[in-house]
PDBQT receptor file of N, H, CA, C and O in Angstrom, charges set to zero:
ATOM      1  N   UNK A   1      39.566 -10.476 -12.287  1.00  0.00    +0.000 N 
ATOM      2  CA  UNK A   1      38.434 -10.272 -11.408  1.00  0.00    +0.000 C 
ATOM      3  C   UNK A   1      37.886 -11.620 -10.943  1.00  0.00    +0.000 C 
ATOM      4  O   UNK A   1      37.370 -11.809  -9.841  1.00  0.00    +0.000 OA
ATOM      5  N   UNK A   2      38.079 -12.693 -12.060  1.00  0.00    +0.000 N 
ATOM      6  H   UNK A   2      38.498 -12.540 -12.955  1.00  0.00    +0.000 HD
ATOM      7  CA  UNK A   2      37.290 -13.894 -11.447  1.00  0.00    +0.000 C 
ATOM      8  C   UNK A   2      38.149 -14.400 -10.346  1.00  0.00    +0.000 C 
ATOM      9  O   UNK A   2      37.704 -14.666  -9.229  1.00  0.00    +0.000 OA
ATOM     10  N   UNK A   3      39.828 -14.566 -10.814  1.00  0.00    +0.000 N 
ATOM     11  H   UNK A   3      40.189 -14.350 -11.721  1.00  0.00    +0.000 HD
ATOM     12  CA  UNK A   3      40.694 -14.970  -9.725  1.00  0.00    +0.000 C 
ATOM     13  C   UNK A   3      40.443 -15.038  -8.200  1.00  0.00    +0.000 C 
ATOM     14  O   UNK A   3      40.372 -15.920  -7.344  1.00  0.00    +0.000 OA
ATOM     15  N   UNK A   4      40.319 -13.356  -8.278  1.00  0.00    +0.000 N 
ATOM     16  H   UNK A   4      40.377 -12.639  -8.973  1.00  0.00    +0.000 HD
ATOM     17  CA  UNK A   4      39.543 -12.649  -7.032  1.00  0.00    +0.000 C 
ATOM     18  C   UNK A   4      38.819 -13.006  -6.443  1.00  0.00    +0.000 C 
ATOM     19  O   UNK A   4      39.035 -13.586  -5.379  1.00  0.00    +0.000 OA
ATOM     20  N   UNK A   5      37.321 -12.710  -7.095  1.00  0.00    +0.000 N 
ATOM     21  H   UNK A   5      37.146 -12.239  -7.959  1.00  0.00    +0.000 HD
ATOM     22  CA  UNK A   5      36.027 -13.191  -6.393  1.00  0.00    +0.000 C 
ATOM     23  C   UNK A   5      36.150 -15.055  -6.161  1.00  0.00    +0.000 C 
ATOM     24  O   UNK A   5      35.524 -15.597  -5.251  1.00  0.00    +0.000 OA
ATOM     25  N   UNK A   6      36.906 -15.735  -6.982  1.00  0.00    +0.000 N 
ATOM     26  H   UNK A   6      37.415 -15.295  -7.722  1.00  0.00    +0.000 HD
ATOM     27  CA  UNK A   6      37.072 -17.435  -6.496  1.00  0.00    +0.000 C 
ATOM     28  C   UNK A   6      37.712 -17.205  -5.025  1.00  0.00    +0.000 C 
ATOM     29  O   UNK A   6      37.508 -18.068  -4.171  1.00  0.00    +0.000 OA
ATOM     30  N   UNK A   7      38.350 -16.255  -4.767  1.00  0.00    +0.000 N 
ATOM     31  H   UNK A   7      38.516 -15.554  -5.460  1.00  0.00    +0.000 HD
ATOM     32  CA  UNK A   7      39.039 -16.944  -3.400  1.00  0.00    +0.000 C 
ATOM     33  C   UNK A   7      38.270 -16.629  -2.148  1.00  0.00    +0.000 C 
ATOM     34  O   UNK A   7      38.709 -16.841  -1.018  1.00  0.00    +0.000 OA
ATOM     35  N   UNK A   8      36.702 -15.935  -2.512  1.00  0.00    +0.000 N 
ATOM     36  H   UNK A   8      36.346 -15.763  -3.430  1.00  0.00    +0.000 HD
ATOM     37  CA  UNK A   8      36.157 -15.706  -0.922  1.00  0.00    +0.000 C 
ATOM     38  C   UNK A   8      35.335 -17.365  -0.969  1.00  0.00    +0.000 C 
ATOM     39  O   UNK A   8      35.349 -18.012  -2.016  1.00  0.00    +0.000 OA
ATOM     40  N   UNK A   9      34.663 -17.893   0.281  1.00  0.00    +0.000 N 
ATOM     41  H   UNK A   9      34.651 -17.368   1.132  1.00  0.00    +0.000 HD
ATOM     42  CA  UNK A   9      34.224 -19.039   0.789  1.00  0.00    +0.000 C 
ATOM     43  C   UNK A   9      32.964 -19.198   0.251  1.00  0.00    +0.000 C 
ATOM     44  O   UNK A   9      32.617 -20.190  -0.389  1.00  0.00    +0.000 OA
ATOM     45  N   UNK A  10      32.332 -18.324   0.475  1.00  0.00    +0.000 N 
ATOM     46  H   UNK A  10      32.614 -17.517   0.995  1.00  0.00    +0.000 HD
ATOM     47  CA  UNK A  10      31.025 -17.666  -0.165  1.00  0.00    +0.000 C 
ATOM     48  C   UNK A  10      30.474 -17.056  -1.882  1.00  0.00    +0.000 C 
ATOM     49  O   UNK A  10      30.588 -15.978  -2.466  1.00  0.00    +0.000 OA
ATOM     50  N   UNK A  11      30.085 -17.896  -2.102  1.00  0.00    +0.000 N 
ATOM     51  H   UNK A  11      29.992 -18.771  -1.628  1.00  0.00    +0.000 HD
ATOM     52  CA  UNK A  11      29.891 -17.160  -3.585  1.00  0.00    +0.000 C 
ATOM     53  C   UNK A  11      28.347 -17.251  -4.071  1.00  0.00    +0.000 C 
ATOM     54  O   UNK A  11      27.702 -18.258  -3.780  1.00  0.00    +0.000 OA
ATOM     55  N   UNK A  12      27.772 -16.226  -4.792  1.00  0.00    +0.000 N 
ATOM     56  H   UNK A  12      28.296 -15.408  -5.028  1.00  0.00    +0.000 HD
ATOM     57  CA  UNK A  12      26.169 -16.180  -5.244  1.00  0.00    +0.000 C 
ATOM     58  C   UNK A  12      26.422 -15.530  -6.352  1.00  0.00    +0.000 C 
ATOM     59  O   UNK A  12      27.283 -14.678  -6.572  1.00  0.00    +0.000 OA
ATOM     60  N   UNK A  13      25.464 -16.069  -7.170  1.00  0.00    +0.000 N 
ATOM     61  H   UNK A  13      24.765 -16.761  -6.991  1.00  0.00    +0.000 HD
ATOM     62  CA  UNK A  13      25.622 -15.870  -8.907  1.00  0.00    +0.000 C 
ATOM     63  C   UNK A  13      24.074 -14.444  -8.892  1.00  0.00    +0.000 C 
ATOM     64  O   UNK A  13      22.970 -14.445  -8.349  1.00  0.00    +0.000 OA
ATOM     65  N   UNK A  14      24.599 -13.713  -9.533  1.00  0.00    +0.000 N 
ATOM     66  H   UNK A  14      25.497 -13.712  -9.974  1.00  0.00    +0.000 HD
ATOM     67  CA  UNK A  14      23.375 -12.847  -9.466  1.00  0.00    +0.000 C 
ATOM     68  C   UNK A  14      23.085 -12.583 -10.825  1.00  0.00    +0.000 C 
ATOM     69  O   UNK A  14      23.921 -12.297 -11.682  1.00  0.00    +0.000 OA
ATOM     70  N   UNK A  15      21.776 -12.699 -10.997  1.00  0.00    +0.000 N 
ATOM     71  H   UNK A  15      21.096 -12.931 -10.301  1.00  0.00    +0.000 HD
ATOM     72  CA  UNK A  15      21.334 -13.260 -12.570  1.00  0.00    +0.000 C 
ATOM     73  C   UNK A  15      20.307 -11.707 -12.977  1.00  0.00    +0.000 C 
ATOM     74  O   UNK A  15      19.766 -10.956 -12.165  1.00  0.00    +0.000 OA
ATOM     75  N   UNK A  16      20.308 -11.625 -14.305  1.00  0.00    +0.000 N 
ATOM     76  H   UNK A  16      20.747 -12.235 -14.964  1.00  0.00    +0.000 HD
ATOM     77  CA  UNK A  16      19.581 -10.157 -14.933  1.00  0.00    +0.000 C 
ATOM     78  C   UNK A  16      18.229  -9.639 -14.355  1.00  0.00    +0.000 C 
ATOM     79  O   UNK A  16      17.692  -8.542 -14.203  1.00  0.00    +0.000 OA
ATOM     80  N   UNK A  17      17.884 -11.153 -14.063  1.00  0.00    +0.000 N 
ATOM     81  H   UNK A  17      18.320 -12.045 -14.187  1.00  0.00    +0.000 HD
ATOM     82  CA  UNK A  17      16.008 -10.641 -13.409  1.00  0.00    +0.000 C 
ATOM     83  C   UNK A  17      16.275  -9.480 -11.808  1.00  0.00    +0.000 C 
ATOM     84  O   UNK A  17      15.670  -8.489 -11.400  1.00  0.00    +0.000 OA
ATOM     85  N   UNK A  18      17.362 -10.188 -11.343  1.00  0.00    +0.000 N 
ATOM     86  H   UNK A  18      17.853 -10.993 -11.674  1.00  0.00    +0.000 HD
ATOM     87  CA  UNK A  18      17.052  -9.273 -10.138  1.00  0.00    +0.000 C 
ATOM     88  C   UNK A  18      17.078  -7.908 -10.298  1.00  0.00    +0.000 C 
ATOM     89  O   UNK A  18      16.244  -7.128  -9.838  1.00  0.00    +0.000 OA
ATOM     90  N   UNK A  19      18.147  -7.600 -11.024  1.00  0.00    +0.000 N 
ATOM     91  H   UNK A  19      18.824  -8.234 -11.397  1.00  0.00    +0.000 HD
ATOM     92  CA  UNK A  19      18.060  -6.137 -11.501  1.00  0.00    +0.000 C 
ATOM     93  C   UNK A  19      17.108  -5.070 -11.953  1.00  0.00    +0.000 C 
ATOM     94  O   UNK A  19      16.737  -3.948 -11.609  1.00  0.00    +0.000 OA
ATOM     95  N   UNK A  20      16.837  -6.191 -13.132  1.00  0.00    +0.000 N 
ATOM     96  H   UNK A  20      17.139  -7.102 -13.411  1.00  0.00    +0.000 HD
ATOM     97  CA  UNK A  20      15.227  -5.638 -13.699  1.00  0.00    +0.000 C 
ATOM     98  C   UNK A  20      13.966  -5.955 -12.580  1.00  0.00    +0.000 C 
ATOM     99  O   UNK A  20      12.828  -5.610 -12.895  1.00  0.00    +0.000 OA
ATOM    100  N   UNK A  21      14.207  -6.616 -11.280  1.00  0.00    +0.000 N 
ATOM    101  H   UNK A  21      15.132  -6.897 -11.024  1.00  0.00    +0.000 HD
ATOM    102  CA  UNK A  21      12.648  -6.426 -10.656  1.00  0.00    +0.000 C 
ATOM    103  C   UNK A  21      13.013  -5.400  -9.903  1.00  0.00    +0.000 C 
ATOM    104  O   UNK A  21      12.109  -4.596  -9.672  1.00  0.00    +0.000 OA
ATOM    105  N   UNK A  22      14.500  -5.075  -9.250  1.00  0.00    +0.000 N 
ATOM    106  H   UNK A  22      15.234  -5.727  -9.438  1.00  0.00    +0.000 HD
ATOM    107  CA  UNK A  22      14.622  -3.732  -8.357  1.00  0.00    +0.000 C 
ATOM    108  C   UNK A  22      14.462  -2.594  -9.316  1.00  0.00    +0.000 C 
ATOM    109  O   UNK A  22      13.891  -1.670  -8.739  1.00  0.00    +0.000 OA
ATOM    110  N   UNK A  23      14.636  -2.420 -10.071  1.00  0.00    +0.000 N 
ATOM    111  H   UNK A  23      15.100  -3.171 -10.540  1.00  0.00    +0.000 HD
ATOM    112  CA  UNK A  23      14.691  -1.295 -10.872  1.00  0.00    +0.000 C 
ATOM    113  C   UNK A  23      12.682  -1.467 -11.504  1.00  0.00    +0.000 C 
ATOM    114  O   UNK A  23      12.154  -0.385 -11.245  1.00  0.00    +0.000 OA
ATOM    115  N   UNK A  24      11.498  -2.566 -12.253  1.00  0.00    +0.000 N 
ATOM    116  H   UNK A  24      11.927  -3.445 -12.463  1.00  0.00    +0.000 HD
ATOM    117  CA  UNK A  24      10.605  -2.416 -12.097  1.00  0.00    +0.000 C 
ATOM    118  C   UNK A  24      10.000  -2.367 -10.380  1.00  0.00    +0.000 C 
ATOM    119  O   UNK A  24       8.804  -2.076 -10.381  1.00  0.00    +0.000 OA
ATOM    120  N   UNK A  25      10.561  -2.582  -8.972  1.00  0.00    +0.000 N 
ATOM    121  H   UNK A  25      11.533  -2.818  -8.972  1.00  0.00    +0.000 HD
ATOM    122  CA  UNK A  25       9.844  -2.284  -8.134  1.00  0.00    +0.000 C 
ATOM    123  C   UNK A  25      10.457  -0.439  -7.502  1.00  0.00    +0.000 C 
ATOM    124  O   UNK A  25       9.915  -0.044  -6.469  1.00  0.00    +0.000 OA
ATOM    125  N   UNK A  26      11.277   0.290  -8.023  1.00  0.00    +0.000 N 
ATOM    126  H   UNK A  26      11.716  -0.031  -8.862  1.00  0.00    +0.000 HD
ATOM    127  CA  UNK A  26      11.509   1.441  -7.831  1.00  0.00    +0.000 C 
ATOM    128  C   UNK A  26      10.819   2.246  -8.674  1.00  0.00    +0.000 C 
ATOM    129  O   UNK A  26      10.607   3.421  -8.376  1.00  0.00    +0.000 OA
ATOM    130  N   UNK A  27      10.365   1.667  -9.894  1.00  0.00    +0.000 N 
ATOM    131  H   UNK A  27      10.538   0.712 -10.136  1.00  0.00    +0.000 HD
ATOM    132  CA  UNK A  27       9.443   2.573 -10.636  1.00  0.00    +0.000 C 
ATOM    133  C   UNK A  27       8.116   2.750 -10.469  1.00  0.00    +0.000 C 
ATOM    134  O   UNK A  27       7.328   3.677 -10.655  1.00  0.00    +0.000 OA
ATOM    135  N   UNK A  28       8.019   0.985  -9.840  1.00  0.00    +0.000 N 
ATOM    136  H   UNK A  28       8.659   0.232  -9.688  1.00  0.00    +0.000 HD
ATOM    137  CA  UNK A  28       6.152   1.579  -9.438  1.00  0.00    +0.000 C 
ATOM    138  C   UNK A  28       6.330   2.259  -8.105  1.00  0.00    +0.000 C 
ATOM    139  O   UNK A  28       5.534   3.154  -7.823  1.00  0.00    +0.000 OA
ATOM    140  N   UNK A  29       7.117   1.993  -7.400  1.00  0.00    +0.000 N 
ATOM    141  H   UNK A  29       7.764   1.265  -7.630  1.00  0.00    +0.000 HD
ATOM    142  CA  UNK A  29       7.062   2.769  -6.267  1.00  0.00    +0.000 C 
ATOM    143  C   UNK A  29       7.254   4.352  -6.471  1.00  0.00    +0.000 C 
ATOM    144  O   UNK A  29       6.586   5.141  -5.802  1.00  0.00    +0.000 OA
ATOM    145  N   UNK A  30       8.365   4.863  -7.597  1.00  0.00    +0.000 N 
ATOM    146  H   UNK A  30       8.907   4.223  -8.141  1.00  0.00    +0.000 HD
ATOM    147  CA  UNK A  30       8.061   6.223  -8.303  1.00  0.00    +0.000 C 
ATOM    148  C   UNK A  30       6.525   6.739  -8.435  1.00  0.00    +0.000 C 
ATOM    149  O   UNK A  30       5.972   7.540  -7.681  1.00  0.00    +0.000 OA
ATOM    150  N   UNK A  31       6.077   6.222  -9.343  1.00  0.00    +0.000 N 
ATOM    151  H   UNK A  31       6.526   5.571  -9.955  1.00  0.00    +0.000 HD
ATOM    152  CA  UNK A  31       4.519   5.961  -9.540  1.00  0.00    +0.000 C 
ATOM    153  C   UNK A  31       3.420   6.104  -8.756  1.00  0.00    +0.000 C 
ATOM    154  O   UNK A  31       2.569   6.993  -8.723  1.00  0.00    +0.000 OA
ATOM    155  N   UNK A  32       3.565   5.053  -8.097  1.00  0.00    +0.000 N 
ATOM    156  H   UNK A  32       4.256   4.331  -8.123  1.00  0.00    +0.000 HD
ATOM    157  CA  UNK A  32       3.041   5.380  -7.027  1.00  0.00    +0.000 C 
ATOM    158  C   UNK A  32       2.657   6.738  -6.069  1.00  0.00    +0.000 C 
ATOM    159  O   UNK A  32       1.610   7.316  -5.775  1.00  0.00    +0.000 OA
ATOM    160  N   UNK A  33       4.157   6.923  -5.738  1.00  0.00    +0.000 N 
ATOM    161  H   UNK A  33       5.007   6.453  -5.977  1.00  0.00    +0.000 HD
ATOM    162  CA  UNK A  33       3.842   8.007  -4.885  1.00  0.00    +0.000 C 
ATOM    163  C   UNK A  33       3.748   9.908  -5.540  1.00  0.00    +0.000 C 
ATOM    164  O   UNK A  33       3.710  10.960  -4.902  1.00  0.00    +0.000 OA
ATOM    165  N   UNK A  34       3.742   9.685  -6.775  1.00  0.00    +0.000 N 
ATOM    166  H   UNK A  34       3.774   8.831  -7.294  1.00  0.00    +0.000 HD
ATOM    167  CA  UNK A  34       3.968  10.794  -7.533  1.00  0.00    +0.000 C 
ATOM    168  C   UNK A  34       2.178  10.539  -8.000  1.00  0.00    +0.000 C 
ATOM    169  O   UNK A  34       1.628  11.632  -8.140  1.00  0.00    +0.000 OA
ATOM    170  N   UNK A  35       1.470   9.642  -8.188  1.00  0.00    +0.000 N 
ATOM    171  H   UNK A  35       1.917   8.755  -8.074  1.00  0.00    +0.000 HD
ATOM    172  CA  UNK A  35       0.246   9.539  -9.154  1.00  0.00    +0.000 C 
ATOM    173  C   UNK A  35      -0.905   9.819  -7.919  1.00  0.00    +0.000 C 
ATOM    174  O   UNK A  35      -2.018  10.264  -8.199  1.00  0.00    +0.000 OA
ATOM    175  N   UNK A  36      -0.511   9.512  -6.569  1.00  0.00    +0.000 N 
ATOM    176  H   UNK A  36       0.393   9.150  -6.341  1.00  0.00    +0.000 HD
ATOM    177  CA  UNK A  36      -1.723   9.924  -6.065  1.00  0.00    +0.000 C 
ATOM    178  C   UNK A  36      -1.878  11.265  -5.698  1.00  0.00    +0.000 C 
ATOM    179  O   UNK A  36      -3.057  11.616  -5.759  1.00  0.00    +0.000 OA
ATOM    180  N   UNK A  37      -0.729  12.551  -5.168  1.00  0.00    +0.000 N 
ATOM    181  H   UNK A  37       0.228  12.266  -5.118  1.00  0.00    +0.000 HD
ATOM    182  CA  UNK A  37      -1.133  13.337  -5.114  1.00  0.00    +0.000 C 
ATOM    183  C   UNK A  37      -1.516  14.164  -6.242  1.00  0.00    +0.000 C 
ATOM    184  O   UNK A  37      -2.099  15.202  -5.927  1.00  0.00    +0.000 OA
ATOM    185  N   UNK A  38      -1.320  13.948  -7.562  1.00  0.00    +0.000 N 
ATOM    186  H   UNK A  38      -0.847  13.105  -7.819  1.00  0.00    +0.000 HD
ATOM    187  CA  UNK A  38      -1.400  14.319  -9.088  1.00  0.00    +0.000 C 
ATOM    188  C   UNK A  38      -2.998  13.801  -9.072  1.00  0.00    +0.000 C 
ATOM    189  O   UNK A  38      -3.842  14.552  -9.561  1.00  0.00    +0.000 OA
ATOM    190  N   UNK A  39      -3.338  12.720  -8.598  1.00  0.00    +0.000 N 
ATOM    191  H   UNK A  39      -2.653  12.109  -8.200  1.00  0.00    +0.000 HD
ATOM    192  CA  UNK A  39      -5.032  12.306  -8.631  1.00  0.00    +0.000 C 
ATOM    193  C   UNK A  39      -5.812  13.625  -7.421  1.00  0.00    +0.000 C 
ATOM    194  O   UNK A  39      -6.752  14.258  -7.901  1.00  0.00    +0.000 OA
ATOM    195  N   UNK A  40      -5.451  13.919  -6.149  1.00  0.00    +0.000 N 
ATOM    196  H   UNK A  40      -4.687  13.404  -5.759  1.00  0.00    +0.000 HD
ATOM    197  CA  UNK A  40      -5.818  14.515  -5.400  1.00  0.00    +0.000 C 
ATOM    198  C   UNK A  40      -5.637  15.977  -6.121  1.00  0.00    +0.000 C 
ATOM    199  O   UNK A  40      -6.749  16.268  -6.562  1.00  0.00    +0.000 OA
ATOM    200  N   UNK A  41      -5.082  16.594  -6.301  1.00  0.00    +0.000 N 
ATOM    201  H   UNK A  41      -4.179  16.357  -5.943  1.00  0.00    +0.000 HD
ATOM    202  CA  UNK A  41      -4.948  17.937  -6.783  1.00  0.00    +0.000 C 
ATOM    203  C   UNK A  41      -5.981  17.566  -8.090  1.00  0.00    +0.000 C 
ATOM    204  O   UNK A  41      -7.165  17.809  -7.860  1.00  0.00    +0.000 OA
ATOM    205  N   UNK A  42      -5.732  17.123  -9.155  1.00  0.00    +0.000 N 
ATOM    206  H   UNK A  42      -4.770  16.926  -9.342  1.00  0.00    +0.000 HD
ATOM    207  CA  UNK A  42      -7.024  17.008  -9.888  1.00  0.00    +0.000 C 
ATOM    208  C   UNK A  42      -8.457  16.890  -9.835  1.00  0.00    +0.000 C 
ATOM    209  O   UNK A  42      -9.229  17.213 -10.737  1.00  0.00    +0.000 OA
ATOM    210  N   UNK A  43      -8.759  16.405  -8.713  1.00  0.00    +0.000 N 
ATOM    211  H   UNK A  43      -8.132  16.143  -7.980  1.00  0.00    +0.000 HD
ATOM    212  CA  UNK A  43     -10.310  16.468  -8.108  1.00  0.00    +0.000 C 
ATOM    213  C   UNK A  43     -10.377  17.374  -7.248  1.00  0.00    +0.000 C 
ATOM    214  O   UNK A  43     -11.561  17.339  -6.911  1.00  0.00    +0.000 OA
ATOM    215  N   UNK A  44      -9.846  18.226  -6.625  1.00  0.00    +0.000 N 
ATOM    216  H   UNK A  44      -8.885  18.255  -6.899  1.00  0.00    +0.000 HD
ATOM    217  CA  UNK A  44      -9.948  18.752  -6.010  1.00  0.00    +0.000 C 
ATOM    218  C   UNK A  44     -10.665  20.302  -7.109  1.00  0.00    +0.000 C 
ATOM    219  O   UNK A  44     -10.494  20.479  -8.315  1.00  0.00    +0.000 OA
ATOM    220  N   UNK A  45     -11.358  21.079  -6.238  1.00  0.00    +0.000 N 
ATOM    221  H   UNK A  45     -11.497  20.935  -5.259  1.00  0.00    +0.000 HD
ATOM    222  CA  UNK A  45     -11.820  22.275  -6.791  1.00  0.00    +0.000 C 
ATOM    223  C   UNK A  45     -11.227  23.464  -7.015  1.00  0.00    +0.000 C 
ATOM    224  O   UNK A  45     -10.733  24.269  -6.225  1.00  0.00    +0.000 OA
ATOM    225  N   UNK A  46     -11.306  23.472  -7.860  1.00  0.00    +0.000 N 
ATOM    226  H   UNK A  46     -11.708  22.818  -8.501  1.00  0.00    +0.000 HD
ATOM    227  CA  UNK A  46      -9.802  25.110  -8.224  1.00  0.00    +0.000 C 
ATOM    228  C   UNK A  46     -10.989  26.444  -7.754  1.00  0.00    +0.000 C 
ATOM    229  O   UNK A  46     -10.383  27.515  -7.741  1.00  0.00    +0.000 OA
ATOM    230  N   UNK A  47     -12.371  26.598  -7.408  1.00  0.00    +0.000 N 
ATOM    231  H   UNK A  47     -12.863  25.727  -7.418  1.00  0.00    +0.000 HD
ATOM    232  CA  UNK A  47     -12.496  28.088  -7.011  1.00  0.00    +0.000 C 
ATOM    233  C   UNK A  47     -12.477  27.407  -5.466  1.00  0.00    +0.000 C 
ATOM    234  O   UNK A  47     -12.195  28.387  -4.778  1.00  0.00    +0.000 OA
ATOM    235  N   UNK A  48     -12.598  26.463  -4.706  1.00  0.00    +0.000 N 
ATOM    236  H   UNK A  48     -12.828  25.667  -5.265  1.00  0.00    +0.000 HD
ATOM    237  CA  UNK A  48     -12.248  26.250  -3.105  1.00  0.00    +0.000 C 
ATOM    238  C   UNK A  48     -10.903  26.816  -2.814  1.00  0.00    +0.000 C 
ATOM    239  O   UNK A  48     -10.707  27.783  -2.078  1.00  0.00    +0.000 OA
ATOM    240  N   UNK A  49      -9.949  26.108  -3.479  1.00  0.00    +0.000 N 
ATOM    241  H   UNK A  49     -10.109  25.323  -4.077  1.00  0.00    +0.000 HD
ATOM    242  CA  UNK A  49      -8.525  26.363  -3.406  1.00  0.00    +0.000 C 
ATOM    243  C   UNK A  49      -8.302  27.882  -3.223  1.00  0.00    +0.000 C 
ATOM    244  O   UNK A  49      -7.889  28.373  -2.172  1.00  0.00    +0.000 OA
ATOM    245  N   UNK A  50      -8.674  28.730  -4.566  1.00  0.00    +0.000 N 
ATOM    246  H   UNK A  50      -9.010  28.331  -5.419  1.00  0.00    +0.000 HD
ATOM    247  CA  UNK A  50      -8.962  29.929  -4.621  1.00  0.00    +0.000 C 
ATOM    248  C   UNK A  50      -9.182  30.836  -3.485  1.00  0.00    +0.000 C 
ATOM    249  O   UNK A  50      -8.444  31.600  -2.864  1.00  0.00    +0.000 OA
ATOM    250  N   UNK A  51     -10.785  30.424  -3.382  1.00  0.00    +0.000 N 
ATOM    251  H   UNK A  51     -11.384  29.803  -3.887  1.00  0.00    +0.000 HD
ATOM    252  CA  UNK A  51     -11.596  31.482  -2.129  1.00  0.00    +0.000 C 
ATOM    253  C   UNK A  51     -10.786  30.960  -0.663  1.00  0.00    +0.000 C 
ATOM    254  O   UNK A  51     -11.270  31.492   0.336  1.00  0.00    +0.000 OA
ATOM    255  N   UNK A  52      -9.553  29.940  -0.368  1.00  0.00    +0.000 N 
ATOM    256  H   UNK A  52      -9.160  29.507  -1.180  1.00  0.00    +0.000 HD
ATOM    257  CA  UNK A  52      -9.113  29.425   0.748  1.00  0.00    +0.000 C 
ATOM    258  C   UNK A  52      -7.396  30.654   1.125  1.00  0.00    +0.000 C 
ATOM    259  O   UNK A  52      -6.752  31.084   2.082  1.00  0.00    +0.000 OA
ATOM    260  N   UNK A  53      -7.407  30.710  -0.511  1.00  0.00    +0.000 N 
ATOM    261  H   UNK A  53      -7.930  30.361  -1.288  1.00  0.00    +0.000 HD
ATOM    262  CA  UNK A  53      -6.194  31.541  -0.113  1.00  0.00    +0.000 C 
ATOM    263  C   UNK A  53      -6.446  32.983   0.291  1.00  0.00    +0.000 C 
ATOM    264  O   UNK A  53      -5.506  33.705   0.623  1.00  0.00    +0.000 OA
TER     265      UNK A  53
């Protein structure tokens, strides 16, 4: 495999952090978008909801 990858012109070393920040910036972004409507449905009033249906 190294043989290989030596013969393109171009080469970049990709090191453990990047991994771990795409993978911590996909989780807050999980988070994110899962925690605010979970905040909105919680404040919201369960007999409004109710008397709406």
């Amino acid at each position: 495999m190294n043989d290989w990858l030596g013969n393109f012109a171009y080469r970049t070393d990709l090191h453990w952090w990047v991994f771990a920040s795409a993978g911590l910036g996909a989780l807050i972004l999980a988070l994110i978008t899962v925690r605010s409507p979970a905040i909105k449905t919680a404040l919201t009033n369960p007999t409004k909801s109710l008397r709406e249906e």
